[in-house]
N, C-alpha and C positions, 0 to 999 in steps of 0.2 A: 553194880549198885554200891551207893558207898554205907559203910553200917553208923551206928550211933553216934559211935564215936568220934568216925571221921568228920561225921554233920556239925556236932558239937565243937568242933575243934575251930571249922571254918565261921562257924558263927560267932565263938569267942575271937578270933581272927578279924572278921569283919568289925564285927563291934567296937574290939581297940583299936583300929585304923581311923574308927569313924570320928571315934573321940578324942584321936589325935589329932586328925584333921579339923575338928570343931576346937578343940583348943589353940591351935594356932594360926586361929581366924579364918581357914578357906572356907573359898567363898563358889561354889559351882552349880550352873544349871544341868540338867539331865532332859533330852527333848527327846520324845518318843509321839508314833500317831497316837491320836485320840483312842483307836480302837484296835485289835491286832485279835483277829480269829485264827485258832490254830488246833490242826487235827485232820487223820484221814479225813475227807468226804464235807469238809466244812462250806469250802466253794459252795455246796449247792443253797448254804444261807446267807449266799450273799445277798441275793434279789432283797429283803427285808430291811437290810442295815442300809440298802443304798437308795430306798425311795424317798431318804427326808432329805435327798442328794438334788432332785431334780427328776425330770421323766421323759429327757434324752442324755443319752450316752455316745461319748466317740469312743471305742474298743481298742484303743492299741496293742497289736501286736507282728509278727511275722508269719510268712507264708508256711514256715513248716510246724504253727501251732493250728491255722486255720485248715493245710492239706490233712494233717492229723486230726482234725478237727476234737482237738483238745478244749477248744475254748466252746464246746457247747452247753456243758454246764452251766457253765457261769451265763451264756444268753439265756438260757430257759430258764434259769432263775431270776434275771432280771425282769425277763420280758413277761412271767409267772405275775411281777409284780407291778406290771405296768410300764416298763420302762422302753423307750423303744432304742436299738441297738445299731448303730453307724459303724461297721467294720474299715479299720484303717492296717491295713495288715504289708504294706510297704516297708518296714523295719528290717535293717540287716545288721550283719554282725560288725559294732564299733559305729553305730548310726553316726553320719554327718551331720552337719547344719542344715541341708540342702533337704532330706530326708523329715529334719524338724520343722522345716517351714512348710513345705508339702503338706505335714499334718494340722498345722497350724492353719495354715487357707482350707483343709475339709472341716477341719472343727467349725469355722468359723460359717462356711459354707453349710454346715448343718445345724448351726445354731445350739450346739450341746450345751447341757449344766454343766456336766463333770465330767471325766475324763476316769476312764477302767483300764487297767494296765494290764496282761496277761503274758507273762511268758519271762527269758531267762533275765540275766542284766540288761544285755541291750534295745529290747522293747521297755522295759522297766524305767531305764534312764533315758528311752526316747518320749518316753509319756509325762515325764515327769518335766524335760524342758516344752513339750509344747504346750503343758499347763502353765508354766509361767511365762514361758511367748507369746499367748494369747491375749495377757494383760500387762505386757512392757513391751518397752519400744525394740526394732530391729537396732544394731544387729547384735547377735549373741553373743558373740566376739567380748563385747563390752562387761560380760558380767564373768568371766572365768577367775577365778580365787573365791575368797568367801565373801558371805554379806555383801553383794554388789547389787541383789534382785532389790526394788523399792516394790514392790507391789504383788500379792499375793497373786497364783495361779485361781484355776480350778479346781476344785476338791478331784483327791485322784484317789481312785480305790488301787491297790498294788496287791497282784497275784502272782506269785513267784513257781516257777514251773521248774525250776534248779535249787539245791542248796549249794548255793555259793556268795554270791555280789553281796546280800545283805541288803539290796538296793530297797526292798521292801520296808524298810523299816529308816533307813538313812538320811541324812539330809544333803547329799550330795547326786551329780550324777556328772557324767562324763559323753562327752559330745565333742566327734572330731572335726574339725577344721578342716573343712576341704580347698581350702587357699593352699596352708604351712602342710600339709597332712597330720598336724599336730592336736594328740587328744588336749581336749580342753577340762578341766576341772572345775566344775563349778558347786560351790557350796552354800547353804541358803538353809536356814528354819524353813522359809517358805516352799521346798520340797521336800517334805515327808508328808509321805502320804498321810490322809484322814484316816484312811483306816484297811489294814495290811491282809493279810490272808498265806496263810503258810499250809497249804494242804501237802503231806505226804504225796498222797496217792496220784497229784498232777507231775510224778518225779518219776514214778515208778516207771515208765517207757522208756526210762535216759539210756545211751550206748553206754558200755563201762568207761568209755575213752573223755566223754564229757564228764560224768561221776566223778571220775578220778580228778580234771582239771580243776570243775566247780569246789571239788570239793576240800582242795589243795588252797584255794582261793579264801577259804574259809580258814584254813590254820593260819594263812598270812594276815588275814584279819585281825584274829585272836592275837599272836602271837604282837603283833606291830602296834597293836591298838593296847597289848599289857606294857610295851616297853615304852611308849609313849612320853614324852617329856611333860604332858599335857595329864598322866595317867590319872587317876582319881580311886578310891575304894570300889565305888559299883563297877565301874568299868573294866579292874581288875578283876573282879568277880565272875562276871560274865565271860570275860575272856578266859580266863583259867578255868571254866568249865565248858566251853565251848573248844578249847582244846584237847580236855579228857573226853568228851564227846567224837571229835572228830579220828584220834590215834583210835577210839575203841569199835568205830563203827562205818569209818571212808572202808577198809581194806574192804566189810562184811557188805554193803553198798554196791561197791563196783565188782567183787567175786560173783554176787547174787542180785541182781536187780531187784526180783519180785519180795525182797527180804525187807518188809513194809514196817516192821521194827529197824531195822536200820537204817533205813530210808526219812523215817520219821523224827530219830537224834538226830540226823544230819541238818534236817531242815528246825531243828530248836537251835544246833549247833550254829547254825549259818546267820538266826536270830539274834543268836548272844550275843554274837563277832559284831552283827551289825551296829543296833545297838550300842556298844564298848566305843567302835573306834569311829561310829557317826558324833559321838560329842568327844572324841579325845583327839581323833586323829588317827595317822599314819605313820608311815614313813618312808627311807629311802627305798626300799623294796618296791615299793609302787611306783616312786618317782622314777626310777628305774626301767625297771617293767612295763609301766606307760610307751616308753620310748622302744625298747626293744620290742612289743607288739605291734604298734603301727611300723616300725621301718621292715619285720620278716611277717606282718601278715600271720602271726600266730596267734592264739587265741590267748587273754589275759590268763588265765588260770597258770597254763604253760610257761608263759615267759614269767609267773611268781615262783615257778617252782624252781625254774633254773637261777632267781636270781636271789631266792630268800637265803640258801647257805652262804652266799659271800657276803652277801647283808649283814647276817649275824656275826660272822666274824668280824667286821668292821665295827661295829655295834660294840660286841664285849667288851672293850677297855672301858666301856661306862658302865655297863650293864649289865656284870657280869653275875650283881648281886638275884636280879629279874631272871635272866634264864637260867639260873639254879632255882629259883622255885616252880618255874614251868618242868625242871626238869622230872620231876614223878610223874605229874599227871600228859608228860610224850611219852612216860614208858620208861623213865631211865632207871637201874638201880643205883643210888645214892647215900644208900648206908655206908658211912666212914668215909664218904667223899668230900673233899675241901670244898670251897665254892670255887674257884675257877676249874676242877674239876666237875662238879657237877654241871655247869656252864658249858662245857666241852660233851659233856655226855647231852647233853639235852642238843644241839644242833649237831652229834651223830646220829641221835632217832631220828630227827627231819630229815637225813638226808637217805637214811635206812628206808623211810617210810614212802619217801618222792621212789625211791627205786622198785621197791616192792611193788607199785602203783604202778612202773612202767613209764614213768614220766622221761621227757629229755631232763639231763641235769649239767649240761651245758649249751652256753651257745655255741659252740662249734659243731654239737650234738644237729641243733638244725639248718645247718650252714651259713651262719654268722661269719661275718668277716670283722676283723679288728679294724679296716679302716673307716667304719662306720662310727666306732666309740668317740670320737671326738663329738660325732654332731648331736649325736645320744646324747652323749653327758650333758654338751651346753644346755640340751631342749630339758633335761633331768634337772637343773639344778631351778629354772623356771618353775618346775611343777608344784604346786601347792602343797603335796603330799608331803615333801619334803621338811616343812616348818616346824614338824612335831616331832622329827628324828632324834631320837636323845642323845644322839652324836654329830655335831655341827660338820658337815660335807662341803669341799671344796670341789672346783673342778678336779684339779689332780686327785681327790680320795675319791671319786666315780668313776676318772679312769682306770683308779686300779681296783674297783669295783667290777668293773666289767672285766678285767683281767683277767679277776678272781675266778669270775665263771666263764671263762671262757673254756 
């Protein structure tokens, strides 16, 4: 906990930022849901907030939330309150288009108002494009970058079963291509959800092996969404507290599952992140990463972990002044340290912290070959995420990005 002092300090910190930036004209919006419940046990008040929603529902999620039958809360609360509940529980991990449309003919076959999302990133960002494929034309293909949607979705309620994606709270979601096998980014006001839901206690069953990834997913959040070319005050804010969140409470998380204090900063954590880098952006880490998960079939989390240390290295020559203030709240000591010093110490805790977790921290770690980085790169330099990099990437600086972590 941080004491008086420290509070005071961020506050006078916030404040003169805000007034620097009002003094020399910026101009920025901040999009967040309408509504965002958050707390062990809150799921079960969803059935209330969601009947000015409509009084059917399509359910989206995956077969290992309904085997677990995790998502019964959330129906007895709905159906407590009148609403009748259409299980689409088809979603796998890195949903296709092919998967979106599928949902999209049961929606439409069942005539739902709204759309209920239940479960990690990729039921979250599969519910989230069959809400706005329900009301714009085929094919999806057409809308990958930002602001491409003309026409709003379904109101989606988003229930997050992980802290990680941030998908809950984001105006993005990601849908692969089953033509290119190539993940699509797509960005939109018009996907964030009405209204979010961050319950701890639907976390609390995760293996430590997901923990660790989800939650890895979350520093790179934080982390890419403070260094941002796009950054702003609040977005700083949240990111650099949703970083002292994650170094203080991923290791206590995945050591202890049932440790519902730690479980519960993760999922505020995983909010802050989202929130920050859904109105600022990303960067090459993901652009990255995108590419190196779809070609080894590894899960996003993983392939951020191995690919956020060469990221930052790449990064520093601009931004070296950004991870010297990240670096207290990873853990670093920085008393008497220069800032490229402290910049150096802040992405050795990331990489102290990916090991401690157990993570791979290369790709050679899970059998990457180098001849694949050429088609990486090109399909990385494509990627949306890219735009907001606060270090302009060429081809050649992603191949020796991949290099880097190899």
């Amino acid at each position: 906990m941080q004491n008086q002092s420290e509070l005071n300090q961020i506050k006078e910190m916030v404040y003169d930022q805000v007034m620097e930036e009002a003094g020399l004209g910026y101009f920025y919006k901040f999009i967040m849901p309408e509504e965002v419940l958050v707390g062990p046990g809150c799921v079960r008040k969803i059935g209330k907030e969601a009947v000015e929603l409509g009084n059917k529902a399509l359910l989206v999620t995956d077969k290992g939330i309904t085997n677990l039958n995790l998502h019964s809360s959330t129906v007895r609360s709905l159906e407590k309150n009148g609403v009748q509940i259409h299980i689409y529980d088809q979603v796998q991990s890195d949903p296709d288009d092919k998967v979106i449309m599928e949902g999209v003919r049961t929606a439409r076959d069942k005539n739902v108002d709204f759309i209920v999302a239940i479960g990690g990133g990729s039921s979250l960002d599969a519910a989230k494009a069959i809400s706005f494929m329900l009301n714009n034309p085929e094919p999806i293909s057409q809308y990958e970058g930002a602001d491409k949607i003309e026409n709003p979705g379904l109101p989606l309620i988003a229930i997050a079963t992980t802290a990680g994606t941030g998908s809950e709270v984001s105006v993005s979601t990601v849908v692969t291509d089953s033509k290119r096998n190539k993940k699509m980014v797509i960005s939109s006001k018009y996907l964030v959800p009405k209204i979010a839901v961050v319950d701890a206690e639907l976390t609390s069953g995760l293996p430590a092996s997901i923990t660790a990834a989800t939650g890895i997913d979350v520093l790179v959040h934080a982390v890419e969404a403070y260094l941002s070319k796009n950054s702003i005050t609040i977005s700083r804010a949240l990111a650099d507290h949703s970083v002292k969140y994650v170094v203080e409470n991923l290791p206590l998380a995945v050591g202890n599952g049932e440790n519902i204090e730690a479980r519960h900063r993760m999922c505020i954590a995983s909010l802050m992140a989202g929130m920050a880098f859904s109105n600022v952006g990303l960067g090459v880490c993901h652009a990255t990463a995108h590419q190196l998960g779809t070609t080894y079939n590894i899960p996003h989390g993983v392939a951020n972990a191995i690919m956020l240390p060469a990221v930052l290295k790449f990064n520093k020559l601009v931004s070296k002044k950004q991870l010297s203030e990240l670096a207290h709240s990873l853990g670093a000591k920085i008393e008497g340290l220069t800032e490229r010093e402290a910049a150096e110490a802040a992405i050795k805790e990331i990489k102290y912290l990916i090991s401690d977790l157990g993570l791979p921290s290369s790709i050679s770690e899970i059998g990457g070959s180098k001849d694949d980085f050429k088609s990486m790169a090109r399909d990385a330099l494509d990627d949306p995420t890219l735009a907001t990099n606060p270090r302009k990437a060429d081809l050649s600086d992603i191949l020796k990005i991949y290099e880097n972590a190899f």
